[in-house]
C-alpha positions as CSV (number, residue, x, y, z in Angstrom):
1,X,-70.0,45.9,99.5
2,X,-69.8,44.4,102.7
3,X,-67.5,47.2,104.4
4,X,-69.9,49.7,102.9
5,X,-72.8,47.7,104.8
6,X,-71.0,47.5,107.5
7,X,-69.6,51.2,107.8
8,X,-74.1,52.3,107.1
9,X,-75.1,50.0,110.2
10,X,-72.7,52.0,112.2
11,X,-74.5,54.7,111.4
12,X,-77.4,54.5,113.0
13,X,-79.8,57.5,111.4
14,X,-78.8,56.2,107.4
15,X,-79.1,52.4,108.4
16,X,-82.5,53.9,109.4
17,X,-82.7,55.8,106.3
18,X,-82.0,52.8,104.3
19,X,-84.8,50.7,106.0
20,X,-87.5,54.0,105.3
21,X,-86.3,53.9,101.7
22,X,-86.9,49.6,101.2
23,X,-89.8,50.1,102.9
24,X,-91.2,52.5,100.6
25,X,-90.2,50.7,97.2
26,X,-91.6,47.8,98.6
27,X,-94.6,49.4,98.8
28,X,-94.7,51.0,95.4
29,X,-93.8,47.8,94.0
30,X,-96.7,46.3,95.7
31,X,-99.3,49.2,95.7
32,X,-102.2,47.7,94.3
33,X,-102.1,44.5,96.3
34,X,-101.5,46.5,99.4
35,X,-103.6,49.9,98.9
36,X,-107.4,48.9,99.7
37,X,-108.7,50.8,96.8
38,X,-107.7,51.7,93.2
39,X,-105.8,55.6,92.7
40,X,-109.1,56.5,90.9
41,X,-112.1,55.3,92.4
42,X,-113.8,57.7,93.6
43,X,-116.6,58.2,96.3
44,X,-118.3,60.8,95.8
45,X,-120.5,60.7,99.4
46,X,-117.8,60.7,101.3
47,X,-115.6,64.1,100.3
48,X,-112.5,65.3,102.7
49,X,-113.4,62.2,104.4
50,X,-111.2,62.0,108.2
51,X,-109.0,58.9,108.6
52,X,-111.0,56.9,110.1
53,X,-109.6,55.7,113.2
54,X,-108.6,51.8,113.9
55,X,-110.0,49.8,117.3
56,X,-109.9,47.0,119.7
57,X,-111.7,48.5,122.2
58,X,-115.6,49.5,122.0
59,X,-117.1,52.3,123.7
60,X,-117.9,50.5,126.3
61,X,-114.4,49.4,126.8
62,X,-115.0,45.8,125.4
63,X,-112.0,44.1,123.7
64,X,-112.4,42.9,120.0
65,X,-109.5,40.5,118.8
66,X,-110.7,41.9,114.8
67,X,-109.5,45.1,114.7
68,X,-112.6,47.3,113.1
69,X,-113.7,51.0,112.3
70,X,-116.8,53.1,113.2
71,X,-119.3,54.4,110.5
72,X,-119.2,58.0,109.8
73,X,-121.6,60.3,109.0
74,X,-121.9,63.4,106.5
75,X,-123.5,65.9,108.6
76,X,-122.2,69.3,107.2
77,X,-122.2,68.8,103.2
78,X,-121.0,72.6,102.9
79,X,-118.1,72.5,105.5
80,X,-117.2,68.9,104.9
81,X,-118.0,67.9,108.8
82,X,-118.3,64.1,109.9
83,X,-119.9,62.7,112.9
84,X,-119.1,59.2,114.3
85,X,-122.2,56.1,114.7
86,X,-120.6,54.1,117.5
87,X,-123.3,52.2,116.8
88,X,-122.5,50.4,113.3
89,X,-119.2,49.1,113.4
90,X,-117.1,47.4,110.5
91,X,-114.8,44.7,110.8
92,X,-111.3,44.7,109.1
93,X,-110.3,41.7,107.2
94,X,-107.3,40.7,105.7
95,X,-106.7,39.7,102.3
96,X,-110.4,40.4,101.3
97,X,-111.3,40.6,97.6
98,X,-112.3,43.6,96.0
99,X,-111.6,46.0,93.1
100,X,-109.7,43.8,90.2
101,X,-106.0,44.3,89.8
102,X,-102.6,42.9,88.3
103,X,-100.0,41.8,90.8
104,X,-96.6,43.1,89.7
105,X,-99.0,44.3,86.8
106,X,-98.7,40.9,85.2
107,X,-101.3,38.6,87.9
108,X,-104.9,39.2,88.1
109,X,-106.3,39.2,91.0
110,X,-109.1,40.5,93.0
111,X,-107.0,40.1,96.5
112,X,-106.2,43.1,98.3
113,X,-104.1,42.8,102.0
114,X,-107.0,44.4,103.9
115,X,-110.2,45.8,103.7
116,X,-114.0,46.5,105.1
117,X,-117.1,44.5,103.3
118,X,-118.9,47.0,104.1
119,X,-118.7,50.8,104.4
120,X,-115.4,52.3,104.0
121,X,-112.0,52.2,105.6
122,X,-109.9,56.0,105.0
123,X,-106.2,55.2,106.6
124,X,-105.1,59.0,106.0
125,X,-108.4,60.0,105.0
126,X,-110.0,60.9,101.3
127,X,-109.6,64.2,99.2
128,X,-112.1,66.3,98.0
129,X,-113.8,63.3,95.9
130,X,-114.0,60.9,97.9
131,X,-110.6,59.2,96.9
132,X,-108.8,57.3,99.6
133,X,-105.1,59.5,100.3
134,X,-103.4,56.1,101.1
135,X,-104.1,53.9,98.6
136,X,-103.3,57.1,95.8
137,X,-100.0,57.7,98.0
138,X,-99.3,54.1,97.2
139,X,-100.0,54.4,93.5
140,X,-97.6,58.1,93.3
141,X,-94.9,55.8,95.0
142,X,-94.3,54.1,91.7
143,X,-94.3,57.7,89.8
144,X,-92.2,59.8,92.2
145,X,-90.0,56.9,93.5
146,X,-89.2,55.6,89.6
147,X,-88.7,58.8,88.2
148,X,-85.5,59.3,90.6
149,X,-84.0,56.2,89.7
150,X,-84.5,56.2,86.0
151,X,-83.8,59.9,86.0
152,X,-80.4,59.5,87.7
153,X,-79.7,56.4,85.5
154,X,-80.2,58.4,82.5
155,X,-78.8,61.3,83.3
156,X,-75.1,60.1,85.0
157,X,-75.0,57.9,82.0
158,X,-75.2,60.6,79.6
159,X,-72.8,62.5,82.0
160,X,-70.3,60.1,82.9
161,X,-69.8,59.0,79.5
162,X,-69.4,62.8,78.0
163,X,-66.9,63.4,81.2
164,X,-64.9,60.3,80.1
165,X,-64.4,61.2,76.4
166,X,-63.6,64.8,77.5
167,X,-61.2,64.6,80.0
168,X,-59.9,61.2,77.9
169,X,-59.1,63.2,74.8
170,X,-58.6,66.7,76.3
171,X,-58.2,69.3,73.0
172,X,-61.0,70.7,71.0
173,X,-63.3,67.9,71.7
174,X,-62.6,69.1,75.5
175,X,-63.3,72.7,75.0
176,X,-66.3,72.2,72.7
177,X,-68.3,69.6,75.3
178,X,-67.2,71.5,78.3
179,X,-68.6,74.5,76.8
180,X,-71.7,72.8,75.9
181,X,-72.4,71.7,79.6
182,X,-71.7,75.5,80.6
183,X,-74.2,76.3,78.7
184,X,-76.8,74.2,80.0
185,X,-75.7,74.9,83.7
186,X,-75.7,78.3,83.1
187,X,-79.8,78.5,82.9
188,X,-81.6,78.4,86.1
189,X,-82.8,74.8,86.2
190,X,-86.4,75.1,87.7
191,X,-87.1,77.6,84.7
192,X,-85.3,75.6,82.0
193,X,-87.3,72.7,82.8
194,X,-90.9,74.8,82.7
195,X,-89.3,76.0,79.2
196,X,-88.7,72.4,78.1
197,X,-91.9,71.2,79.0
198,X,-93.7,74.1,77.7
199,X,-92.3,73.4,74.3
200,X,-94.8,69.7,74.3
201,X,-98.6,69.6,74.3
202,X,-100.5,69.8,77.4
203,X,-102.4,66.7,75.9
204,X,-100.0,64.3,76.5
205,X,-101.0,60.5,78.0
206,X,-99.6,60.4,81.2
207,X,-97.2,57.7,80.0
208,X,-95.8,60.3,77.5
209,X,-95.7,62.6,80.5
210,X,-93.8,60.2,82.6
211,X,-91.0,60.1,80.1
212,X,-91.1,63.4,79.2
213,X,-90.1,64.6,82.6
214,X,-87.7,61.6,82.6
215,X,-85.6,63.4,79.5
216,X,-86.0,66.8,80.6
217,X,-84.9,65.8,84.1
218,X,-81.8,64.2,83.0
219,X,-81.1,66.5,80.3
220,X,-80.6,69.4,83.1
221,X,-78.7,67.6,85.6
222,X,-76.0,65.6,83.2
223,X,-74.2,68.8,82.7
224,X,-72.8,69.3,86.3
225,X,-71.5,65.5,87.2
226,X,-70.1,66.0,83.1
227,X,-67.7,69.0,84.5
228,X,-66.3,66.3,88.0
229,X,-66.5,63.5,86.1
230,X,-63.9,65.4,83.6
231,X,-62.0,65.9,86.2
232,X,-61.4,62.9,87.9
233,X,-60.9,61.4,84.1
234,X,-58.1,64.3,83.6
235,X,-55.9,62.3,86.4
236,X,-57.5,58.9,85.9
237,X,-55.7,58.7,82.1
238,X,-52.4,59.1,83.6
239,X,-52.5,55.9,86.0
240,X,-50.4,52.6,84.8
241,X,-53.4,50.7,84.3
242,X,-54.7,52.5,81.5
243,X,-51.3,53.0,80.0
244,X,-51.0,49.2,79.9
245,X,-54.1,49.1,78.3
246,X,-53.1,51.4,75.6
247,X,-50.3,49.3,75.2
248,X,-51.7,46.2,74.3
249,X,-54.1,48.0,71.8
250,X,-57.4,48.6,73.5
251,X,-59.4,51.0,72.1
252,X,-60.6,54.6,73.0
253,X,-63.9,53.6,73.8
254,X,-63.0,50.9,75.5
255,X,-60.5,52.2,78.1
256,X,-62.9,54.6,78.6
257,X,-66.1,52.6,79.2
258,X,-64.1,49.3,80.9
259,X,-61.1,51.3,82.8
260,X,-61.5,54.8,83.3
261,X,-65.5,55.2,84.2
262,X,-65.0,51.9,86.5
263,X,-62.7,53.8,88.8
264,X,-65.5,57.1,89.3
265,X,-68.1,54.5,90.5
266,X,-67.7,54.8,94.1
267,X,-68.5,58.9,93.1
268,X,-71.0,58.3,91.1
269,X,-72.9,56.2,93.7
270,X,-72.2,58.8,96.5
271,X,-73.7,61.8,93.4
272,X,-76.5,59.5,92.4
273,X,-77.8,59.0,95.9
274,X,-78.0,62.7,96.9
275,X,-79.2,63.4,93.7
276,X,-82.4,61.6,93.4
277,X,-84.1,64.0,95.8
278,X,-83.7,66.9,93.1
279,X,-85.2,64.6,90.7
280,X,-88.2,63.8,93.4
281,X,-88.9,67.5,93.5
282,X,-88.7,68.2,89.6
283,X,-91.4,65.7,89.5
284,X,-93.6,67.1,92.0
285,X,-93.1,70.7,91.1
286,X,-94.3,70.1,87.4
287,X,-97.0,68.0,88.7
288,X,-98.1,70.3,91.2
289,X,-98.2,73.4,88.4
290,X,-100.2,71.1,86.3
291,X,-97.8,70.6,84.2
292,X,-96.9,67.0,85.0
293,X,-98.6,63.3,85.6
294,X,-102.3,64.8,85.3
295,X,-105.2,63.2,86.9
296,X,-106.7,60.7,87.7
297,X,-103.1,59.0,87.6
298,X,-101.6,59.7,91.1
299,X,-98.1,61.0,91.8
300,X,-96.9,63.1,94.7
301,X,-96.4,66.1,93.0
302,X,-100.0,66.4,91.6
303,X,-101.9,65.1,94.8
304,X,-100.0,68.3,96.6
305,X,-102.0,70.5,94.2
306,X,-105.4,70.2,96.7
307,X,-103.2,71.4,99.4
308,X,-102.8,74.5,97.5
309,X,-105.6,76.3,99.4
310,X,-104.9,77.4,103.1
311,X,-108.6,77.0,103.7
312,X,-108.3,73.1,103.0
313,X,-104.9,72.9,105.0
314,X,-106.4,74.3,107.5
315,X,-109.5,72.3,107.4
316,X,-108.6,69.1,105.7
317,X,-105.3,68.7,107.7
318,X,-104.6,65.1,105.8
319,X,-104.3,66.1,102.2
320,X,-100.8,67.1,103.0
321,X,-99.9,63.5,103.4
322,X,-98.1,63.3,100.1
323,X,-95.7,66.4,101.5
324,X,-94.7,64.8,104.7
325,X,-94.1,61.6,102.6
326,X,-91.7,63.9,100.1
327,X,-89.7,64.9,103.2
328,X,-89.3,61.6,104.7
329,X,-88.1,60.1,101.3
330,X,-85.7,63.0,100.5
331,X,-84.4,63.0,104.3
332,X,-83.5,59.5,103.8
333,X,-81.7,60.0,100.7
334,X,-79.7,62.6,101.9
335,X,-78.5,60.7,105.4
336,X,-77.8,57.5,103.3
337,X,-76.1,59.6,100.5
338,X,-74.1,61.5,103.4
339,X,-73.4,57.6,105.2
340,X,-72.3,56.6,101.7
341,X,-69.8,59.3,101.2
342,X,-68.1,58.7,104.8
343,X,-68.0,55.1,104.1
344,X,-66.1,55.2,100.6
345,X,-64.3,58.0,102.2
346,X,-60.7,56.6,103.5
347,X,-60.0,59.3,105.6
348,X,-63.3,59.7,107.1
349,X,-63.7,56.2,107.4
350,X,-61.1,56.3,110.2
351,X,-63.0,58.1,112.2
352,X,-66.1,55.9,111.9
């Protein structure tokens, strides 16, 4: 583990990459300690409010060690256009109470990092009811961020494990599971998974919903690391070590699980890594069609459906803050993933 860290910080764009990512969990994991207001409050004065910007300086150049925001002003209802009072100010405050919450959902608290007592404080502005864009990008953290790591869990488990057995026992039991992973990546994947979640109600809870995608997710993308993983297996079996094994009477499943699946795990880290981004975009392309987390529960995917208008891109510039944050997250991925494969790499590893 050490070489790997060592051969990442050499790298300087996925050592990078790998700070974006912690950074990001650790804000999911602490999103409603963090974001200033709940994913679903909503104010309904203050719709396609701007960000509101952050000062130390007055407008009349006076320095203020609190940090505070300018009042704004609804002035256009129809067109959504704001107007700034220099004249009423709000101070920032840290860890000011507020809306009730569970730390870690398991401490209630009122606490939130930072906050206004009065009036309202938009980091990346508020969508077309009022609801601050930050805070719900917080909140979809947990949804979008989760969803690649359980997916990817689930899926190379299921993968891995039907790879082993195959390429273990070779034969009919090979034929009939390699066949029945051809068959799965033989249907276009963005249209299998619309089919598969067509099949369940649209009424779903959006805890249903979460797990839902989870399965269907990991259901399309075992099929493909099945088909290497066989592979690898197929040369794997013919190593000393698991002859030995068979010699002092282990069993099938357990050469497979303790010997042969052990030895694919510096693959399957490399695979898992650049494969969370697909999962990421499964996600938010079901939410975005509707079809995923529904409202008022945030995820990225479904607070990209109010940038579906070019009238409100063009006007409301912020609401695509939850597409720049998909980019930054599945850029990451893929330089770490890329680091990761250079790293466990012997021959490229040389040249590091």
């Amino acid at each position: 583990m050490r070489e790997i860290l060592y051969y990442i910080k050499k790298n300087k764009l996925a050592y990078v990459s790998l700070y974006v990512l912690g950074i990001l969990y650790f804000l999911a994991i602490f999103a409603d300690f963090i974001a200033p207001y709940p994913y679903d409050i909503q104010h309904r004065d203050t719709p396609y409010h701007p960000p509101t910007q952050i000062h130390f300086f007055d407008k009349d150049g006076n320095f203020h060690l609190r940090p505070f925001v300018y009042k704004y002003e609804l002035v256009d209802p129809v067109f959504k256009k704001y107007r700034i009072d220099y004249s009423t100010k709000y101070p920032i405050y840290f860890f000011v109470k507020g809306e009730k919450h569970y730390l870690l959902g398991l401490i209630p608290t009122n606490v939130h990092l930072f906050g206004v007592k009065e009036g309202k404080i938009f980091l990346l502005g508020a969508d077309n009811l009022g609801r601050d864009i930050f805070s719900r990008l917080l909140y979809g953290a947990r949804i979008s961020l989760s969803i690649g790591i359980v997916g990817v869990l689930l899926s190379f488990s299921i993968g891995a494990i039907i790879g082993g057995i195959s390429g273990y026992f070779g034969g009919r039991i090979d034929n009939i599971l390699m066949r029945l992973s051809e068959i799965v990546m033989s249907f276009p994947g963005f249209y299998l998974m619309l089919a598969l979640r067509a099949i369940f109600p649209i009424t779903l809870s959006s805890v249903q919903v979460y797990f839902l995608i989870v399965v269907i997710l990991s259901f399309i993308g075992w099929a493909g690391l099945a088909r290497v993983i066989r592979g690898m297996v197929l040369s794997i079996r013919e190593q000393e070590f698991v002859l030995a094994a068979k010699s002092y009477g282990a069993s099938s499943l357990r050469i497979i699980t303790r010997h042969i699946i052990p030895n694919t795990f510096s693959y399957l880290l490399i695979a898992a890594t650049l494969s969370i981004p697909g999962y990421i975009l499964g996600e938010s392309a079901l939410s975005l069609l509707g079809l995923g987390i529904q409202e008022p529960y945030a995820s990225w995917g479904n607070m990209l459906a109010a940038a579906r208008s070019i009238s409100a891109i063009s006007n409301y510039p912020w609401i695509l803050a939850p597409g720049i944050t998909i980019f930054i997250t599945i850029l990451a991925f893929n330089l770490l993933g890329d680091a990761l494969r250079d790293a466990l790499d012997p021959k490229l590893r040389k040249n590091l």
